[in-house]
Biopython code that builds the backbone (N, CA, C, O; Angstrom):
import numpy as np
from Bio.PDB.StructureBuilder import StructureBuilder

atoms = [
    (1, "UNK", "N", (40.962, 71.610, 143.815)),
    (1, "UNK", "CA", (41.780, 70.581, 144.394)),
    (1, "UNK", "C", (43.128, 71.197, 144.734)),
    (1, "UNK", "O", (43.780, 71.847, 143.917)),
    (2, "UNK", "N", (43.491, 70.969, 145.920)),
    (2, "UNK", "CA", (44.788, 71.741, 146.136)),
    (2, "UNK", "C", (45.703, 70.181, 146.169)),
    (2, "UNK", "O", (45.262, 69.033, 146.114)),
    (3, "UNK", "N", (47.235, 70.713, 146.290)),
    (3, "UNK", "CA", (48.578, 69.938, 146.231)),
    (3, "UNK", "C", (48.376, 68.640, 147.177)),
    (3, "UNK", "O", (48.789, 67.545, 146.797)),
    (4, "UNK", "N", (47.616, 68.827, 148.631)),
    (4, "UNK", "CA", (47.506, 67.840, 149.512)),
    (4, "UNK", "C", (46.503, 66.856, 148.750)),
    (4, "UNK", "O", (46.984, 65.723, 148.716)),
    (5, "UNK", "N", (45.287, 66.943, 148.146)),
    (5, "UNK", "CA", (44.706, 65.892, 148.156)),
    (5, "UNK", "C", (44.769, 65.183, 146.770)),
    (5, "UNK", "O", (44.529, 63.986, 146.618)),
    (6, "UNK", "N", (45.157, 66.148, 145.660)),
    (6, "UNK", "CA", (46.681, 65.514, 144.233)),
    (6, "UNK", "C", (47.403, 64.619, 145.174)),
    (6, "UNK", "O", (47.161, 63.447, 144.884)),
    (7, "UNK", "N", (47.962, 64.700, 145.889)),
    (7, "UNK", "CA", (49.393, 63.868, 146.536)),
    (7, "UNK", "C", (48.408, 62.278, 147.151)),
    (7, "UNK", "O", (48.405, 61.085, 146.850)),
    (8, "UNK", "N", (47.961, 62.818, 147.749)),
    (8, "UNK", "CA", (46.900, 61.831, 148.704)),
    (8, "UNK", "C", (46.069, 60.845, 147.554)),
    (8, "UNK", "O", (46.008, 59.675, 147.932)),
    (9, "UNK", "N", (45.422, 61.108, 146.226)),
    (9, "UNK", "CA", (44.858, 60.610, 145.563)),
    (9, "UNK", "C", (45.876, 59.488, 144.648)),
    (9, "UNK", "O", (45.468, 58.354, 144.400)),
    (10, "UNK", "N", (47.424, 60.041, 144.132)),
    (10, "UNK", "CA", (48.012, 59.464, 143.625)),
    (10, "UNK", "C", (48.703, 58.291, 144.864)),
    (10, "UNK", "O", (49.439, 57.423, 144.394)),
    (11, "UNK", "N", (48.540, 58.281, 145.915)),
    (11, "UNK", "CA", (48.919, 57.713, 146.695)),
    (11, "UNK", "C", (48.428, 56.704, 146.685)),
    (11, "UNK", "O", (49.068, 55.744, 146.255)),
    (12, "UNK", "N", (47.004, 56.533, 147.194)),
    (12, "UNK", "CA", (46.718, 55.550, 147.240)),
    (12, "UNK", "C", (45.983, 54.811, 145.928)),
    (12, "UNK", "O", (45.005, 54.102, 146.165)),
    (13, "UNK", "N", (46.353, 54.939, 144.819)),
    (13, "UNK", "CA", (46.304, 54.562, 143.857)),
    (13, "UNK", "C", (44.345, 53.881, 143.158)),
    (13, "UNK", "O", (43.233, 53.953, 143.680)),
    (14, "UNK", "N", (44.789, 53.347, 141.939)),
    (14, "UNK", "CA", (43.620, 53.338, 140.530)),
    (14, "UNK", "C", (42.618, 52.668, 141.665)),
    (14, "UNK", "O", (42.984, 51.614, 142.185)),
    (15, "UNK", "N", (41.076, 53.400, 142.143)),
    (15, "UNK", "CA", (40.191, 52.204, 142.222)),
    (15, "UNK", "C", (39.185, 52.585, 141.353)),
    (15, "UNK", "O", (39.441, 52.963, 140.210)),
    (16, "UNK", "N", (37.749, 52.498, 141.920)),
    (16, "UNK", "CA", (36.565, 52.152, 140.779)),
    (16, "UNK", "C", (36.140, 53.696, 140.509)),
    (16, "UNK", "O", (35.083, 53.857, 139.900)),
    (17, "UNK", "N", (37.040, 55.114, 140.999)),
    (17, "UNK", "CA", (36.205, 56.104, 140.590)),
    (17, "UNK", "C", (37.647, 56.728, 140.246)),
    (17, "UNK", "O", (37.556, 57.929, 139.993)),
    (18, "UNK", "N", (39.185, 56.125, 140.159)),
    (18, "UNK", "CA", (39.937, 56.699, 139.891)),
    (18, "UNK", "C", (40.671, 55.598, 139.188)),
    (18, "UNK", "O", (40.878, 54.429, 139.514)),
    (19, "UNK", "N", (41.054, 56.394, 137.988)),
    (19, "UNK", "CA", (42.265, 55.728, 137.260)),
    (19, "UNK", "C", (43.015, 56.314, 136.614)),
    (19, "UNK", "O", (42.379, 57.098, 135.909)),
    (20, "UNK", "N", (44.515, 56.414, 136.369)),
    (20, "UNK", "CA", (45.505, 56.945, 135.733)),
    (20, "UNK", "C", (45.881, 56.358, 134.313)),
    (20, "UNK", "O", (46.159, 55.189, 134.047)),
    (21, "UNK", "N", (45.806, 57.753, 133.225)),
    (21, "UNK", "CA", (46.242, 57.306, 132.203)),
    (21, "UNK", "C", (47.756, 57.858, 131.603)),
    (21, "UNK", "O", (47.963, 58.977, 132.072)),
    (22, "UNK", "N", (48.765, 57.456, 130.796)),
    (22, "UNK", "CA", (49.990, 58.219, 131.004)),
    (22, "UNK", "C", (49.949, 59.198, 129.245)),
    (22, "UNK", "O", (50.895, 59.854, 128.809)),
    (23, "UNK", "N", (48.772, 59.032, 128.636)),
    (23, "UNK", "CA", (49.019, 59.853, 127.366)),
    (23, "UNK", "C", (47.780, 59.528, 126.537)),
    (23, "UNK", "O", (47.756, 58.395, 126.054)),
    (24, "UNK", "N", (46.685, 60.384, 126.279)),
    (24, "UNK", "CA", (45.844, 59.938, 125.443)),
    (24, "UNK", "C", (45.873, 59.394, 124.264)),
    (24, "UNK", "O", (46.512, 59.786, 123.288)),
    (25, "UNK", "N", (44.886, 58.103, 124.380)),
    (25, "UNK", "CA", (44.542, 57.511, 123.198)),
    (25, "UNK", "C", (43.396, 56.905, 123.293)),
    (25, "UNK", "O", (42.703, 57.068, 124.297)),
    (26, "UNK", "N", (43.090, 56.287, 122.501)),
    (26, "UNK", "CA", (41.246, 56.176, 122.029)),
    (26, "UNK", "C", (40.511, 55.434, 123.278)),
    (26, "UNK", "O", (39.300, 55.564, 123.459)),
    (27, "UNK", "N", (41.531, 54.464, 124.322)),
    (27, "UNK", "CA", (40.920, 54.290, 125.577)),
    (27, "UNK", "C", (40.725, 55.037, 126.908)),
    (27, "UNK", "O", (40.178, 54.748, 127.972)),
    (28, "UNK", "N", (41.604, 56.462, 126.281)),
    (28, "UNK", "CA", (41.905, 57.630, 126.977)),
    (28, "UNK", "C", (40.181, 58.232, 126.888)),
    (28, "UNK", "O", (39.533, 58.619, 127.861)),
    (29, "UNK", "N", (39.808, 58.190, 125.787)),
    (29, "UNK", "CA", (38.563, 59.535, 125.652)),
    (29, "UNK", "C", (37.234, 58.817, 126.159)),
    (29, "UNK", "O", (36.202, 59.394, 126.504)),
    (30, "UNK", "N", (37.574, 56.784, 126.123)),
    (30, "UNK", "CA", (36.526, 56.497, 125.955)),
    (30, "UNK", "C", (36.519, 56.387, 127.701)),
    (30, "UNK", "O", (35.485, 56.092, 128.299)),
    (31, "UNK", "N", (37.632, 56.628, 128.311)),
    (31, "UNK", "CA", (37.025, 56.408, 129.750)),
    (31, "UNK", "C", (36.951, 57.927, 130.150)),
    (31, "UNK", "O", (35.899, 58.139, 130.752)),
    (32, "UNK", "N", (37.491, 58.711, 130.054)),
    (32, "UNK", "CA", (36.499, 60.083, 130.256)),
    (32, "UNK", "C", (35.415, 60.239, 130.259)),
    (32, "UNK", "O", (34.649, 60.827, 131.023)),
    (33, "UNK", "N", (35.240, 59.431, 128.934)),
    (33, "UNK", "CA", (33.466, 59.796, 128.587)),
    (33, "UNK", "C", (32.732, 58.926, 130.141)),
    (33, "UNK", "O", (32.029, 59.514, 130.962)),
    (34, "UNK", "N", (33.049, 57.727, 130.208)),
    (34, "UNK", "CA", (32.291, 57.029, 131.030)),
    (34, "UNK", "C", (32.869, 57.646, 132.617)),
    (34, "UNK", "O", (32.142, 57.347, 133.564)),
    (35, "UNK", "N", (33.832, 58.285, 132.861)),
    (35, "UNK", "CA", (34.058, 58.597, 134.496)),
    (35, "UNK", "C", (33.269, 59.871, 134.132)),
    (35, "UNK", "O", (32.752, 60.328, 135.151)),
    (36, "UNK", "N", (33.027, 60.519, 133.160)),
    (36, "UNK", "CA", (32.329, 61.590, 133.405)),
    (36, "UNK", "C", (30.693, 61.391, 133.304)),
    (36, "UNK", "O", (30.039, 62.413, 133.094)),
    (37, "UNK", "N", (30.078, 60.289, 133.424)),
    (37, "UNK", "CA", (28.718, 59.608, 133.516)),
    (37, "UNK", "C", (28.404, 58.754, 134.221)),
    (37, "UNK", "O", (27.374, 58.094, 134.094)),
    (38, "UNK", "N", (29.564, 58.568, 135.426)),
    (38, "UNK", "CA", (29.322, 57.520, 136.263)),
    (38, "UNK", "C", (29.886, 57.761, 138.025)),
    (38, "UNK", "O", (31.036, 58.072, 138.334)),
    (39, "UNK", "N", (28.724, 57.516, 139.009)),
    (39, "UNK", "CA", (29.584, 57.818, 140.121)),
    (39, "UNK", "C", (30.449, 58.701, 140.509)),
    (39, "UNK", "O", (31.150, 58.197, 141.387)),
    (40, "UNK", "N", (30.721, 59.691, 140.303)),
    (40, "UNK", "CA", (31.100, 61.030, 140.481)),
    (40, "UNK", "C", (32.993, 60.772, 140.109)),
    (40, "UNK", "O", (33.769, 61.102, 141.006)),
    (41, "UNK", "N", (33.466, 60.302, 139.039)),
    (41, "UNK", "CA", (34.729, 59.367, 138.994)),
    (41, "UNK", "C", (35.343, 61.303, 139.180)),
    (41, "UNK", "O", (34.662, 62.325, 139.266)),
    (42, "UNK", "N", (37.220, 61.070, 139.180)),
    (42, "UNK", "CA", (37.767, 62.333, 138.932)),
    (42, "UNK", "C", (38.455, 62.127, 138.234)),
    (42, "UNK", "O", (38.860, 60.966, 138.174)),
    (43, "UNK", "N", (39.061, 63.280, 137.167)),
    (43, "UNK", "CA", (39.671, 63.389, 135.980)),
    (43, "UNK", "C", (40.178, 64.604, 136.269)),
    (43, "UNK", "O", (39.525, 65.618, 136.517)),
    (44, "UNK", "N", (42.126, 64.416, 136.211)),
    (44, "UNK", "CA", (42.661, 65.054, 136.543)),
    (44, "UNK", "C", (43.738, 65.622, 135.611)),
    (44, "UNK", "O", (44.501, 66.500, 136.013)),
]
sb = StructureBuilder()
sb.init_structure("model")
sb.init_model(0)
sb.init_chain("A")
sb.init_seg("    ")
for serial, (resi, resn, name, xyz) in enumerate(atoms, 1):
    if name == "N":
        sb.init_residue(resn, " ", resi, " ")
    sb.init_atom(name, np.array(xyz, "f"), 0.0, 1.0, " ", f" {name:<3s}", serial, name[0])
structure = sb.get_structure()
């Protein structure tokens, strides 16, 4: 992933294969687990 599509992704903000978290915690790991088993989510 280069700088343009980081910029472009935070842009247009959280939908159903992207969401922002600001510091892990236990709803932190549990949606990893599920974007990493579902619909190709990204985790950045």
């Amino acid at each position: 992933m280069n700088e343009r599509k980081l910029r472009k992704l935070l842009v247009s903000g959280e939908t159903e294969t992207l969401e922002f978290k600001q510091s892990p915690n236990k709803s932190f790991y549990e949606t990893t687990s599920a974007f990493s088993n579902a619909r190709g989510g990204i985790i950045l």
